[in-house]
MDAnalysis code that builds the backbone (N, CA, C; Angstrom):
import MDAnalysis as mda
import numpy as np

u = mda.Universe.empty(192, n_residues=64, atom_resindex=np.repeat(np.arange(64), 3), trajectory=True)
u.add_TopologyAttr("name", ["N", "CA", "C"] * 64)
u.add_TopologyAttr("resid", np.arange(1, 65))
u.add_TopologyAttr("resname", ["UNK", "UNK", "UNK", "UNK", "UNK", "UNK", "UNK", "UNK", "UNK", "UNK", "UNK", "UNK", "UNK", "UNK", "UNK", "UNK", "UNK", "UNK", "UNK", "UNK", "UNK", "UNK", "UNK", "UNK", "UNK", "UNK", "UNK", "UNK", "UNK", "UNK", "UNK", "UNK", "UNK", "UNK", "UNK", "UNK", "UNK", "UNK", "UNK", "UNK", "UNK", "UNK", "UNK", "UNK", "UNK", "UNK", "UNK", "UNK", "UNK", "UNK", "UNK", "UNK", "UNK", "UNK", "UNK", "UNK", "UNK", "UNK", "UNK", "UNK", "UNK", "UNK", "UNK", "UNK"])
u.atoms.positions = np.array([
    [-13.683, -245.952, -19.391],
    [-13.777, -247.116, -18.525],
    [-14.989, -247.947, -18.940],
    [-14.965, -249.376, -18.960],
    [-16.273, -250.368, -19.524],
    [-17.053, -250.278, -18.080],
    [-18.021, -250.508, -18.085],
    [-19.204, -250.924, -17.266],
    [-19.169, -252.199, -17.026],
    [-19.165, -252.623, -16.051],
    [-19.727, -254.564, -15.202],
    [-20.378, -254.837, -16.225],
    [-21.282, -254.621, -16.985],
    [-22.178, -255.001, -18.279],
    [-21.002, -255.478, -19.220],
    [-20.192, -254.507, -19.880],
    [-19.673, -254.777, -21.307],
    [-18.636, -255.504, -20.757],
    [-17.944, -255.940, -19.554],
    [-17.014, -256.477, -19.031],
    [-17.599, -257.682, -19.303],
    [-18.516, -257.871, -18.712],
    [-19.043, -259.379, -18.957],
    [-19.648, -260.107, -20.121],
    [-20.619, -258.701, -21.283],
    [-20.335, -258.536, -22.188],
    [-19.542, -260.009, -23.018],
    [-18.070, -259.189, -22.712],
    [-17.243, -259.400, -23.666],
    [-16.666, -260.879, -22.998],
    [-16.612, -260.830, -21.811],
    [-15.992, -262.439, -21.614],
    [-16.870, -263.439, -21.698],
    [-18.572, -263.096, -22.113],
    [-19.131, -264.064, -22.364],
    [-18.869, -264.598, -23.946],
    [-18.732, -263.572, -24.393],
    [-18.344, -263.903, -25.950],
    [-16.930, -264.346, -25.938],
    [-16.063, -264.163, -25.483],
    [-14.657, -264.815, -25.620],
    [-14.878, -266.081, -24.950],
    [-15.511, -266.481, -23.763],
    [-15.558, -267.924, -23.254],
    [-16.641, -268.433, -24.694],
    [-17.219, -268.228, -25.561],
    [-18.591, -268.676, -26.108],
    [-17.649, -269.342, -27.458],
    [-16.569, -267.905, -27.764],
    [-15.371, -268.753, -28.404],
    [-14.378, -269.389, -28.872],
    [-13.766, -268.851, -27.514],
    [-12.508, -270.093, -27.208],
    [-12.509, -270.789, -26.062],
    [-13.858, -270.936, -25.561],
    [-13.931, -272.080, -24.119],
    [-13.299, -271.628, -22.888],
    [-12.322, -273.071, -22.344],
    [-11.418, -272.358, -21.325],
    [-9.818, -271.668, -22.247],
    [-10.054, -272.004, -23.269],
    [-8.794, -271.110, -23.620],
    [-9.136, -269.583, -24.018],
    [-10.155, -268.838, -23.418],
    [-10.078, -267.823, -23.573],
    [-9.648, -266.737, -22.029],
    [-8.970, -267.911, -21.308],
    [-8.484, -266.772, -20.182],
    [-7.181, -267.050, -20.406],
    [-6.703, -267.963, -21.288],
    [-5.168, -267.348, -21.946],
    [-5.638, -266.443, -22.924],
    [-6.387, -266.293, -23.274],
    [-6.250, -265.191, -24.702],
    [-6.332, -264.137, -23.932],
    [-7.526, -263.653, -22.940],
    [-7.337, -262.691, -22.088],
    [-6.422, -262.070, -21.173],
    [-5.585, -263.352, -20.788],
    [-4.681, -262.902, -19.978],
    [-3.076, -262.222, -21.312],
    [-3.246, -262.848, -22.163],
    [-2.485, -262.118, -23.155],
    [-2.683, -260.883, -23.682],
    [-4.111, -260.678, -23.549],
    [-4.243, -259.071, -23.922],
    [-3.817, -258.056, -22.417],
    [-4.078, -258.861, -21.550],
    [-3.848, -257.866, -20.513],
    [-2.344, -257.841, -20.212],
    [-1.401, -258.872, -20.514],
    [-0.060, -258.410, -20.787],
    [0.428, -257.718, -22.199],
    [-0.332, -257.621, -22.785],
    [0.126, -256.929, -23.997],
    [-0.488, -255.423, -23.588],
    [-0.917, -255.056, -22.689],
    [-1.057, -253.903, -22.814],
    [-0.254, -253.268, -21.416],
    [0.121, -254.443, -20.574],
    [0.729, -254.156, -19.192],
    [2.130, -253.626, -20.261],
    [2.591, -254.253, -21.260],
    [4.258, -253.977, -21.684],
    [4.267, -252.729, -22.562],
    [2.796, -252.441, -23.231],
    [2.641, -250.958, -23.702],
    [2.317, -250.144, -22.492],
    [2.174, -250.106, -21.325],
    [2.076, -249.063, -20.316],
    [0.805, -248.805, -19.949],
    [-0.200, -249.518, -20.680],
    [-1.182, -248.886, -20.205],
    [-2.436, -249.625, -19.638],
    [-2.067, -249.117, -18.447],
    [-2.572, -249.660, -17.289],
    [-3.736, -250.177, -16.749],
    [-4.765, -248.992, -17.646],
    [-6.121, -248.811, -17.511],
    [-7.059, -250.046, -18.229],
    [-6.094, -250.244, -18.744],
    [-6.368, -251.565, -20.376],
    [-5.877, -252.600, -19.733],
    [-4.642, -252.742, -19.094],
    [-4.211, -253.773, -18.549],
    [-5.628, -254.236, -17.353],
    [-5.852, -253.553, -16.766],
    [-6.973, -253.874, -15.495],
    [-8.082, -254.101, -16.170],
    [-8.857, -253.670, -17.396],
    [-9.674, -253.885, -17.720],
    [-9.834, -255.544, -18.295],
    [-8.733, -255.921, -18.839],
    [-8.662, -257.304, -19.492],
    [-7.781, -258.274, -18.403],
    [-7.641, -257.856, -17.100],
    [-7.619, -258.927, -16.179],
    [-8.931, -258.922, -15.606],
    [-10.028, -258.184, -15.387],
    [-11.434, -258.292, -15.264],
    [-11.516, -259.068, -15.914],
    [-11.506, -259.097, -17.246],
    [-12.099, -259.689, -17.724],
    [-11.918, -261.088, -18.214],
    [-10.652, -261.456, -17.960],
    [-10.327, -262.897, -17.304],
    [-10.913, -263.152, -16.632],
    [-10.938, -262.416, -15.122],
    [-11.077, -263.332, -14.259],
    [-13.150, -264.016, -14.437],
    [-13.647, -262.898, -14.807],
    [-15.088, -263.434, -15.605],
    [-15.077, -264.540, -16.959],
    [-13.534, -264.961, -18.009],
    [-14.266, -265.633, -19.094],
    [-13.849, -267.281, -17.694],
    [-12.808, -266.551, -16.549],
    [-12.246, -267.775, -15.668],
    [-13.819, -268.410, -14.680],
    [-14.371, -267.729, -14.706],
    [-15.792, -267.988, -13.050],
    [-16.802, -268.348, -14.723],
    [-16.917, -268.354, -15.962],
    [-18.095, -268.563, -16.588],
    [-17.415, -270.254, -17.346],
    [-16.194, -269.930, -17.524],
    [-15.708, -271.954, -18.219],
    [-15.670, -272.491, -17.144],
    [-15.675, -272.166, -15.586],
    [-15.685, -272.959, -14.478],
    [-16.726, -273.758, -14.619],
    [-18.081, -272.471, -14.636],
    [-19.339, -272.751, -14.301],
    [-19.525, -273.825, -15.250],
    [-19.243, -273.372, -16.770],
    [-19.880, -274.384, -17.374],
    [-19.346, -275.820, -17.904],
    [-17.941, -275.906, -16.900],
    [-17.544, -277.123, -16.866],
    [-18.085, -277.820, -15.606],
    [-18.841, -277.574, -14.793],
    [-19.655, -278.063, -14.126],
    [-19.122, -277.242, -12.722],
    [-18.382, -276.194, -12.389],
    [-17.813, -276.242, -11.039],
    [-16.648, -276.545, -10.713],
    [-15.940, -277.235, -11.559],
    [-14.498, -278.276, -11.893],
    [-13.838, -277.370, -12.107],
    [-12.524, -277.436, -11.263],
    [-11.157, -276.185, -11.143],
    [-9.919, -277.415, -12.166],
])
């Protein structure tokens, strides 16, 4: 299991390089692992959406 650290970690580096298109890239890993079964992976990379989603918010000023 990742730690709140490497969770965020890692969606700071995926927002750092694909902007807001990195909560489609994220949300693609977390269905690519929802259709391999595994679950644990699936939850880990909707975390971590929903963090690269609250950090391109932030740094689009707040703007949904």
């Amino acid at each position: 299991m990742a730690s709140e650290q490497d969770l965020w970690r890692t969606a700071w580096i995926i927002a750092e390089q694909y902007g807001a298109e990195g909560v489609g890239f994220a949300a693609s890993m977390a269905q690519s692992f929802e259709i391999g079964g595994k679950t644990q992976d699936q939850q880990t990379w909707l975390a971590i959406m929903q963090k690269v989603e609250e950090l391109t918010r932030e740094a689009a000023g707040g703007r949904q």
